[in-house]
PABA-360030 format. One record per residue (C-alpha): residue number from 1; x, y, z; residue in three letters. Coordinates in Angstrom, 3 decimals. Example, Ala and Ser with C-alpha at 12.3 -4.5 7.8 and 13.67 -1.06 7.14 Angstrom:
2
MARKE  koltor        c1        c2        c3  lose
MARKE       1    12.300    -4.500     7.800   ALA
MARKE       2    13.670    -1.060     7.140   SER
END
This chain:
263
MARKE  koltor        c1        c2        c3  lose
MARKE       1   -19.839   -12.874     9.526   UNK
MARKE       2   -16.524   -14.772     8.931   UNK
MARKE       3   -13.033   -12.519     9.479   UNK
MARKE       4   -11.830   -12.439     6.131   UNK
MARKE       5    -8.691   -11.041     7.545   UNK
MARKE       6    -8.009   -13.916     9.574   UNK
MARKE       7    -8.175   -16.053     7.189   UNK
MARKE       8    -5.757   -14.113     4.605   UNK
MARKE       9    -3.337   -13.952     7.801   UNK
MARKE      10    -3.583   -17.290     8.303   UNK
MARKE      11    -2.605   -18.282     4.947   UNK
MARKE      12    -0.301   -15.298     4.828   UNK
MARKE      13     1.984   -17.470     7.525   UNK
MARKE      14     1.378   -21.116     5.543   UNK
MARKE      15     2.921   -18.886     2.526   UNK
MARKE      16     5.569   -17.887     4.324   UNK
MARKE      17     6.615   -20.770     5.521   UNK
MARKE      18     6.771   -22.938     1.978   UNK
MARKE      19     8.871   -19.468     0.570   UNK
MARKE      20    11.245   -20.092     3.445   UNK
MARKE      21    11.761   -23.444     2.780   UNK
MARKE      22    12.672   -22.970    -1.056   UNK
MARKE      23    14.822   -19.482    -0.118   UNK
MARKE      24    16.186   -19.659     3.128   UNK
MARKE      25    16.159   -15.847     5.140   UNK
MARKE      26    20.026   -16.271     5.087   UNK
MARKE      27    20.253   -16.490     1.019   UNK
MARKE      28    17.675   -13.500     1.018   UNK
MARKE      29    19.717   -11.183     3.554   UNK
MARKE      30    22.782   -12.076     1.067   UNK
MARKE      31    20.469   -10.680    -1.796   UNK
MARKE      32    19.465    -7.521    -0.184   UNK
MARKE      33    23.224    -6.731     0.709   UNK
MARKE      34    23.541    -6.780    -2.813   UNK
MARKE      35    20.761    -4.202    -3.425   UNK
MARKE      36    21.624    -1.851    -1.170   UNK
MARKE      37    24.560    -0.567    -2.392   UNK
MARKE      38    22.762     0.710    -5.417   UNK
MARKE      39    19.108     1.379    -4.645   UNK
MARKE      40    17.374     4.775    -5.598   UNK
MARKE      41    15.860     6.427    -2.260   UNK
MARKE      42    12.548     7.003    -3.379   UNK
MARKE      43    10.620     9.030    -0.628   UNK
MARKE      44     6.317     8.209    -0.437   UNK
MARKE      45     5.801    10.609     2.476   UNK
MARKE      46     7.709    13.449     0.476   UNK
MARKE      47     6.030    12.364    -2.587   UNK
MARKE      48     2.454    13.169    -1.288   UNK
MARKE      49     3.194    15.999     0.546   UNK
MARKE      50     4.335    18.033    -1.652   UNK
MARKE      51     1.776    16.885    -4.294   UNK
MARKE      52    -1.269    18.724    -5.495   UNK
MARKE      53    -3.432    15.641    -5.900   UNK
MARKE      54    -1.551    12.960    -3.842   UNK
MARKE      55    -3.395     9.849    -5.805   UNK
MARKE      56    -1.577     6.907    -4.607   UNK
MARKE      57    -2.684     4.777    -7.717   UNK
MARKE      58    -3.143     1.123    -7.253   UNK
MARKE      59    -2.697    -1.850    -9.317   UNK
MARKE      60    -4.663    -5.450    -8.401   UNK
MARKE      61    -6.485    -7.745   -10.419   UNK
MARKE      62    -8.953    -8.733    -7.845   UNK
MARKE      63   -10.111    -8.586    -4.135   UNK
MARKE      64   -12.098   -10.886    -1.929   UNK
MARKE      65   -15.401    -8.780    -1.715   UNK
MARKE      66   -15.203    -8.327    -5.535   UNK
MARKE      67   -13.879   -11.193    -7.477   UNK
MARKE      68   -12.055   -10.376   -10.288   UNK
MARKE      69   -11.446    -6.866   -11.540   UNK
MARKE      70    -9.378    -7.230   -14.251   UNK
MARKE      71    -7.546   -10.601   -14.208   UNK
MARKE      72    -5.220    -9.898   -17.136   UNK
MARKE      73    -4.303    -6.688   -15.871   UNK
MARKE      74    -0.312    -6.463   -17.182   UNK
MARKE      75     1.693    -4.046   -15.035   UNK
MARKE      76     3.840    -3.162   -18.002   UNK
MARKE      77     0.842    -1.040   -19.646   UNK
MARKE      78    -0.831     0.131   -16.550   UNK
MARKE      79     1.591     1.429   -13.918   UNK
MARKE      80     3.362     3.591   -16.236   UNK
MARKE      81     0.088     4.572   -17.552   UNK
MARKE      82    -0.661     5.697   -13.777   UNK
MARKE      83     2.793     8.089   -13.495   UNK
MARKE      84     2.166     9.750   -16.956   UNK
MARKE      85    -1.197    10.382   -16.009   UNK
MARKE      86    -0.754    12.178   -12.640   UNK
MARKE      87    -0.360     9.234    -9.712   UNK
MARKE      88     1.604    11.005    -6.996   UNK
MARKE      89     2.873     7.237    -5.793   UNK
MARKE      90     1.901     3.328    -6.615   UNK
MARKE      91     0.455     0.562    -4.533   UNK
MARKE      92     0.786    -3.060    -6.065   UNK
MARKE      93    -0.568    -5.795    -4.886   UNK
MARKE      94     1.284    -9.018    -4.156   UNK
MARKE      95    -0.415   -10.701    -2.609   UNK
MARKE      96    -1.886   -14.052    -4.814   UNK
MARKE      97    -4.390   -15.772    -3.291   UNK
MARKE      98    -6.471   -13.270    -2.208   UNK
MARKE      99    -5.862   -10.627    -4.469   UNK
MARKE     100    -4.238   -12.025    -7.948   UNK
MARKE     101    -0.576   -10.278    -6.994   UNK
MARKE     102     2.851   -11.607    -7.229   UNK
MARKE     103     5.844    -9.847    -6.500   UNK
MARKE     104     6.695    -9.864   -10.180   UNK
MARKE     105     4.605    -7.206   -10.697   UNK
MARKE     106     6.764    -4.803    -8.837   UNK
MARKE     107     9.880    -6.393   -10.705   UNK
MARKE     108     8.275    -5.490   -14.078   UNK
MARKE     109     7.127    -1.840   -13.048   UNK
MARKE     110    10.209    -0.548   -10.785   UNK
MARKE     111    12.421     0.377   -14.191   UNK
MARKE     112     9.176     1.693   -15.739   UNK
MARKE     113     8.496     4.396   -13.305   UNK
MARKE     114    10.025     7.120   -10.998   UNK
MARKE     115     7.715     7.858    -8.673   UNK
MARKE     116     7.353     5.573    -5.130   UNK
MARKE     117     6.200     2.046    -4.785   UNK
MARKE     118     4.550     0.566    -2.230   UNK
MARKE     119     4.115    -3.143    -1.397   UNK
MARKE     120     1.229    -3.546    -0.385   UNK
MARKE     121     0.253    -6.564     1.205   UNK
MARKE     122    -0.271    -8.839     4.605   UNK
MARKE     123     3.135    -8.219     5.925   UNK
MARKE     124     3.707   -10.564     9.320   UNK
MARKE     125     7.134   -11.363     8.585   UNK
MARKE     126    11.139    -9.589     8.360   UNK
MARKE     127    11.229   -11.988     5.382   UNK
MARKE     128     8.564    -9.878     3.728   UNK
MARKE     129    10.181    -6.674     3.998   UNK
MARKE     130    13.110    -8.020     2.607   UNK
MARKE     131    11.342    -9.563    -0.624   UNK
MARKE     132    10.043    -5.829    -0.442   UNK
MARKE     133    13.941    -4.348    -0.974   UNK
MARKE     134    14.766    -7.141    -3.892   UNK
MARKE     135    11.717    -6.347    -5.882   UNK
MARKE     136    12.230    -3.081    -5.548   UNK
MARKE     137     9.306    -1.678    -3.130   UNK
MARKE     138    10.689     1.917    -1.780   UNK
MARKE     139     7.975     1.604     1.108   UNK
MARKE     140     5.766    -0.936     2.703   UNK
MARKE     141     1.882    -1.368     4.307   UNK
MARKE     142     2.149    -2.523     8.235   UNK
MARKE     143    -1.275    -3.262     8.779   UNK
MARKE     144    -2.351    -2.775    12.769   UNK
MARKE     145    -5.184    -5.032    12.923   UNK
MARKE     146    -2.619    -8.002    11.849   UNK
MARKE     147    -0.213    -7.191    14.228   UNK
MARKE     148     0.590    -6.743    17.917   UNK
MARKE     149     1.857    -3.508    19.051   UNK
MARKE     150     5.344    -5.117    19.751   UNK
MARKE     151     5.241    -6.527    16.188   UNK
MARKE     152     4.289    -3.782    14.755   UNK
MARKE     153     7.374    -1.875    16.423   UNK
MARKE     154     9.795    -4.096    15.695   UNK
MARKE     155     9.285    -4.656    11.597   UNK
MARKE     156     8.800    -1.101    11.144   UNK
MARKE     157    12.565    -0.712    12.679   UNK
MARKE     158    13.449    -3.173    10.249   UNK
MARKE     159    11.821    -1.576     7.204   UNK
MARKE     160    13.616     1.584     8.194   UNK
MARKE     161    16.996    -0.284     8.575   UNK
MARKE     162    16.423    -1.292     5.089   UNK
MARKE     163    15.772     2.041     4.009   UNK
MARKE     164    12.127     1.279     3.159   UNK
MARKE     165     9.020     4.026     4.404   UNK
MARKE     166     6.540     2.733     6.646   UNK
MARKE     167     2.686     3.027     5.783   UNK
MARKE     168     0.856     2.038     9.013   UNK
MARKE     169    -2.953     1.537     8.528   UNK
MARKE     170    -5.870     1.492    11.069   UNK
MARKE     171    -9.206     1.214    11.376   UNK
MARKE     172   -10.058     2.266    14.483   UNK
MARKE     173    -9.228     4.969    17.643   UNK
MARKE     174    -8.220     1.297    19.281   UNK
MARKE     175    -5.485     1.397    16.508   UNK
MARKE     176    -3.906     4.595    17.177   UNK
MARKE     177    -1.638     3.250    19.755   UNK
MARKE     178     0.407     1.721    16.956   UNK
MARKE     179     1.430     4.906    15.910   UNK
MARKE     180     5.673     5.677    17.583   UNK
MARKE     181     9.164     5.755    15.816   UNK
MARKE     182     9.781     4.292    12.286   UNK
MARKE     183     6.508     5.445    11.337   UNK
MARKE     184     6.447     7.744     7.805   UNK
MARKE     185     2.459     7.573     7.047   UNK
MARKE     186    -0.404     6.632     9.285   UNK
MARKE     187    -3.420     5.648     6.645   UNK
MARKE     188    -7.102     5.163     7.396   UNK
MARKE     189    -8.445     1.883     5.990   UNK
MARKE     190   -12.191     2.666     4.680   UNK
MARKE     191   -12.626    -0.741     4.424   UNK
MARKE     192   -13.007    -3.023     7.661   UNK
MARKE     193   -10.822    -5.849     6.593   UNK
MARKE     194   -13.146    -8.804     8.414   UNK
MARKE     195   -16.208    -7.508     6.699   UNK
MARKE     196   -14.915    -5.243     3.366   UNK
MARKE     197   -18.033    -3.137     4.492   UNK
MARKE     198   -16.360     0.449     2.783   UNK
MARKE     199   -17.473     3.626     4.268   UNK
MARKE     200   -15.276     6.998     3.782   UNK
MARKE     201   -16.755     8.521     6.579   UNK
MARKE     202   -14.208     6.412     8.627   UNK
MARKE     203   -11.306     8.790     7.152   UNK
MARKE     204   -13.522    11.690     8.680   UNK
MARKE     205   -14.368    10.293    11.861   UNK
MARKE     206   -10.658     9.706    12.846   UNK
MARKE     207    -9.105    13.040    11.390   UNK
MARKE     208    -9.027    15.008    14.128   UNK
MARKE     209    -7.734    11.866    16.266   UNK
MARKE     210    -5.049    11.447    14.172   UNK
MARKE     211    -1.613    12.962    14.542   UNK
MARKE     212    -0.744    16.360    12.411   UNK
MARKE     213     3.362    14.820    12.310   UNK
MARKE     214     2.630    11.979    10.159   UNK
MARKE     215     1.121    12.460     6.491   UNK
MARKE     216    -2.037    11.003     6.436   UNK
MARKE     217    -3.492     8.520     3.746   UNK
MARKE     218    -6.727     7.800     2.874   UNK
MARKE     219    -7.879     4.139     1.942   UNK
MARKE     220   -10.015     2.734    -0.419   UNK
MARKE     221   -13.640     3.915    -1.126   UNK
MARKE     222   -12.910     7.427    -2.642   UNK
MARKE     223   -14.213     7.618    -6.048   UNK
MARKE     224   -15.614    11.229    -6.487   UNK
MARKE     225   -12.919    14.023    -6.923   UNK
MARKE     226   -14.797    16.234    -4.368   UNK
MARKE     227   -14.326    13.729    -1.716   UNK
MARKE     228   -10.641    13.926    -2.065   UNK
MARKE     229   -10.701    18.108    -1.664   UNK
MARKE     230   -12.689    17.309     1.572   UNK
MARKE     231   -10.734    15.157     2.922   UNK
MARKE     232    -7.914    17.106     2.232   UNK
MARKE     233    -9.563    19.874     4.336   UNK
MARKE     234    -9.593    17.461     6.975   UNK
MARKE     235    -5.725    17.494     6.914   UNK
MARKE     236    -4.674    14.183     4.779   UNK
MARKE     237    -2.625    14.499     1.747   UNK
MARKE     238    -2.746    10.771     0.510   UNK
MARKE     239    -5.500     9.170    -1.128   UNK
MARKE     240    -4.814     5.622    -2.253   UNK
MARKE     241    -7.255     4.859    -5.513   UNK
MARKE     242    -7.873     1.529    -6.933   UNK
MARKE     243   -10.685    -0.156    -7.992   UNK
MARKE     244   -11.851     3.109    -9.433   UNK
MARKE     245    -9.405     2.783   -12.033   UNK
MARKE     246    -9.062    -0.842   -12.469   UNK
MARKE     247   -12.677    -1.530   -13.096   UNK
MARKE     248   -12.016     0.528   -16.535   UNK
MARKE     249   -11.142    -0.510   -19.921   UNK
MARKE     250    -8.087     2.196   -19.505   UNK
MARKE     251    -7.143     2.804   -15.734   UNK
MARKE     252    -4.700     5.620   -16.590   UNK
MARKE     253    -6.824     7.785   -18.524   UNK
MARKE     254    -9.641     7.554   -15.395   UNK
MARKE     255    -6.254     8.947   -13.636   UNK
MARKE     256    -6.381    11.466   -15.970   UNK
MARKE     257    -9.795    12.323   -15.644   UNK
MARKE     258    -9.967    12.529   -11.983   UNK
MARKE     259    -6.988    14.529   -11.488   UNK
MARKE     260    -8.198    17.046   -14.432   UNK
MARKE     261   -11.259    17.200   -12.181   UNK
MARKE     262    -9.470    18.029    -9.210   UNK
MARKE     263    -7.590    21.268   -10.936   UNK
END
């Protein structure tokens, strides 16, 4: 079967390069110099630890297994929706090719909501993570299986010199090894991304593997309230949630539901 993630990497870096040449990394650094003087600190990692549900509630349109979910999903209606109805944190999608993102939609929510953002997307690149400050993002998704080790290290110092949280997801025991410094969340990807074959029992299978200093996330798959008490039991505290919610004419009141379900 074809690597799906290769291919989004691959295009990922094409991207990259045509956003580059229209906004050059100097201009962007003088833009995030701007923005730092006056960003909120939003903390994820607090946010979900000291949560009773810790829904990390996420907003995309479509995915490459799937299609379209919702294609004129508006994040004005939605991701305030989401923090009225209970989300503990966001995850928004930017990425458009694959998944029907732009970073617009994290312009349009950030003065909508209070509650943690992540950016959530292929991020290869120091550009990316600062795009992430300017649009607002208070944490970003380092993805193992995209990156090496030394990669991995070295935007993750970055994102913390930036004042942006680190999400680091794996898939694997192989993966583990990314975990060191600069890391706020290790998540557990239910999803391999070269075959989008989903399977929660992957979140079980590494929790006792994983390391009890990090707050753990849960990712993709979970769509039954008692899966999310289990795997709480099994030590992790954040459970990102989306195509559960987007697949519905009103994704916030499925929040509702769910989190009424897990009182």
């Amino acid at each position: 079967m074809k690597d799906i993630l290769e291919e989004i990497v691959a295009h990922k870096r094409k991207e990259l390069e045509m956003q580059k040449s229209m906004v050059p990394y100097n201009m962007l650094l003088g833009q995030v110099s701007k923005v730092m003087d006056f960003s909120v600190r939003r903390s994820m990692s607090e946010s979900l630890s000291q949560s009773a549900t810790g829904i990390i509630a996420e907003f995309k349109r479509r995915s490459p297994s799937k299609g379209w979910i919702k294609e004129e999903a508006q994040p004005e209606l939605i991701i305030p929706s989401y923090e009225k109805n209970g989300a503990s944190a966001l995850s928004i999608l930017t990425d458009r090719q694959y998944f029907g993102g732009n970073s617009d939609d994290v312009v349009k929510a950030r003065p909508l909501v209070n509650i943690p953002i992540l950016r959530k997307d292929f991020i290869v690149d120091e550009y990316q993570l600062l795009q992430a400050k300017i649009i607002g993002a208070d944490a970003v998704l380092l993805i193992a299986a995209d990156l090496t080790k030394e990669e991995c290290k070295t935007l993750a110092q970055t994102a913390h010199n930036l004042k942006l949280e680190t999400l680091l997801e794996v898939h694997s025991e192989r993966e583990l090894e990314y975990v060191g410094d600069n890391i706020d969340m290790v998540g557990v990807n239910n999803r391999n991304l070269g075959t989008f074959h989903t399977d929660v029992e992957n979140s079980f299978r590494l929790a006792e593997q994983l390391p009890n200093d990090y707050v753990l996330v849960s990712e993709s798959g979970i769509s039954n309230p008692d899966t999310i008490r289990q795997l709480r039991e099994a030590g992790y505290r954040g459970f990102l949630i989306g195509e559960t919610f987007m697949k519905t004419d009103n994704p916030g009141s499925t929040l509702n539901l769910f989190v009424n379900a897990l009182k």
